[in-house]
C-alpha positions in Angstrom: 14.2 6.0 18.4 11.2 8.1 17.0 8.2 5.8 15.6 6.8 7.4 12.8 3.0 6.3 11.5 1.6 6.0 7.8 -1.3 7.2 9.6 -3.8 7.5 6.6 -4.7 3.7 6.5 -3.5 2.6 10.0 -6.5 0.8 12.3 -7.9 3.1 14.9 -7.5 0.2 17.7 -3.5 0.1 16.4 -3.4 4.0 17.2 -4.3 3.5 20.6 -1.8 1.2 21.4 0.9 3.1 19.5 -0.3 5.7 21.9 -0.4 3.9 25.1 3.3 2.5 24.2 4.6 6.3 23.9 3.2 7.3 27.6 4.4 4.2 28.4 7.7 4.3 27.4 8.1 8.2 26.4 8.7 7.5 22.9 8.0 10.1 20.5 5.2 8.8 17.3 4.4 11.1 15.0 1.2 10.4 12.7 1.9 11.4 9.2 -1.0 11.9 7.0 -2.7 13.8 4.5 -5.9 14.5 6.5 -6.5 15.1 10.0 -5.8 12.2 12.3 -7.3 12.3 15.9 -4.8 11.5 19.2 -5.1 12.5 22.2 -3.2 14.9 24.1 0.7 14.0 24.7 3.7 15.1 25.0 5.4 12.2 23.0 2.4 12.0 20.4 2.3 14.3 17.7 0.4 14.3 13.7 2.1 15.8 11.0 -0.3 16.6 8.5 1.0 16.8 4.4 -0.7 17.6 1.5 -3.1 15.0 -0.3 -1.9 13.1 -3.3 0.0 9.8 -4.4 2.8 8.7 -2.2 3.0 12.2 -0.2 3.1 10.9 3.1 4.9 8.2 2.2 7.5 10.4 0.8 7.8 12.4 4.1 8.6 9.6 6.0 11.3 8.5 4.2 12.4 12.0 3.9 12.6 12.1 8.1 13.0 8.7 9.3 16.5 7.6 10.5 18.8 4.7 11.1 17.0 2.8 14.7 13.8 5.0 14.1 10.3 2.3 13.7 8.0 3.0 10.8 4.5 1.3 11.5 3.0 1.0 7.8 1.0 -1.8 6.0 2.7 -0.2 2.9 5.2 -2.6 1.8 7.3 -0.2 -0.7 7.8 2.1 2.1 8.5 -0.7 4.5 11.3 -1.3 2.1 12.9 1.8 1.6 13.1 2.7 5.5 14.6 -0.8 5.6 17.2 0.2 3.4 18.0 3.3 5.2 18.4 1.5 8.3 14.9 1.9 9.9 12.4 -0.9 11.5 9.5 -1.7 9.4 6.1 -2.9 11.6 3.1 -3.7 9.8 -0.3 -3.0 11.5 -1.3 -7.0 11.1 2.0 -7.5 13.4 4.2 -8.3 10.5 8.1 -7.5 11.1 9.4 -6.2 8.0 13.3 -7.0 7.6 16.1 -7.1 5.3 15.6 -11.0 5.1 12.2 -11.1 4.2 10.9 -7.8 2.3 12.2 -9.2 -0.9 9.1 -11.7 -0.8 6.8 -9.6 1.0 7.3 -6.8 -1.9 7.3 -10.0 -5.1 4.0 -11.3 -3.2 2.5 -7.5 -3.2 3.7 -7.5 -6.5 1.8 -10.7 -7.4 -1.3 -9.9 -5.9 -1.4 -6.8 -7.3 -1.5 -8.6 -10.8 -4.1 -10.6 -9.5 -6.9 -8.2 -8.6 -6.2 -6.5 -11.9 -7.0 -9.5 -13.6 -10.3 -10.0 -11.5 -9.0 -12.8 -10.0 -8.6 -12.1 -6.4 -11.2 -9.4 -5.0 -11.8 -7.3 -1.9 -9.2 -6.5 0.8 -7.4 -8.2 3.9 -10.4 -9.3 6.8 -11.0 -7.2 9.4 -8.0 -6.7 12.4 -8.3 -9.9 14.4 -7.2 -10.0 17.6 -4.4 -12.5 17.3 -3.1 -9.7 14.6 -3.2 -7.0 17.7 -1.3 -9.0 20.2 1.6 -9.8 17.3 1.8 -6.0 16.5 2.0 -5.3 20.1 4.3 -8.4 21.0 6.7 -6.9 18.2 6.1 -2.9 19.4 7.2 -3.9 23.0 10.4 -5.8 22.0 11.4 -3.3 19.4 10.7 0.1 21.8 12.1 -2.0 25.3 15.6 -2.8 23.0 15.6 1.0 22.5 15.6 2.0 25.5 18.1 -0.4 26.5 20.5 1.0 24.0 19.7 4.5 25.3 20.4 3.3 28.6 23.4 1.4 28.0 24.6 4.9 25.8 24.1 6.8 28.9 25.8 4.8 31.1 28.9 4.4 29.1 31.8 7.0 30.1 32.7 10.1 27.6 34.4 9.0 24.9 33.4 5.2 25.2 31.5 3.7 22.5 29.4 0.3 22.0 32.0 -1.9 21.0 34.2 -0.9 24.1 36.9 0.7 22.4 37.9 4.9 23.0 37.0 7.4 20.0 40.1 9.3 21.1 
């Protein structure tokens, strides 16, 4: 599993755990966004940096992620389409995006959206709480430890063996 970052709107304090969980757990991220993002040193953390305008780094995600890879994004379009190509889909608030819920998440988007237009709703989500944090975290840990439980399972398994138990041959 890779985790790949919509890095141009992602907290700073969500980047350091994202980074923390890579050393941790020797995960490759990759930041992706259309201005220079700051990380430290690390072989498992990396920025990819794209050119500016509409949906660009968005697009390059999609373009890259794969089936088991996590996409950490408070974008809920992209959240859906690396859902439907087989991807996890972690907001920066903690929300798990999945194929059972991002039907609602994007009709709510949708409605709010109409909203603010109108003048009716204003401003932006509060500030990152902490109780926000420890869910994103909470749902970091338990998607990157069930990765590397399938990686170590994979490894074990003898050639020719796959998950279900049956041969290939």
């Amino acid at each position: 599993m890779r985790i790949w970052v919509d890095a141009d709107a992602c907290p700073v304090v969500i980047r350091e755990i994202l980074v923390k969980a890579a050393e941790r757990t020797a995960t490759a991220v990759t930041f992706v966004a259309n201005q220079p993002v700051q990380v430290p040193r690390s072989p498992h953390v990396r920025t990819l940096q794209v050119p500016g305008g509409f949906d660009v780094a968005d697009n390059e995600i999609v373009a890259r992620v794969e089936a088991g890879d996590l996409v950490i994004t408070g974008d809920i379009p992209l959240a859906a389409e690396v859902i439907a190509r087989g991807a996890h889909a972690l907001g920066p608030r903690g929300e798990l995006h999945t194929r059972d819920n991002i039907g609602a998440r994007l009709n709510m988007r949708d409605f709010m959206d109409t909203m603010r237009a109108s003048g009716v709703v204003g401003g932006g989500p509060p500030a990152l709480g902490q109780a926000e944090r420890q869910a994103f975290a909470r749902h970091l840990d338990t998607l990157v430890s069930r990765a590397a439980r399938h990686r170590a399972d994979a490894a074990d398994a003898p050639p020719g063996a796959r998950r279900d138990g049956q041969r290939r041959d």
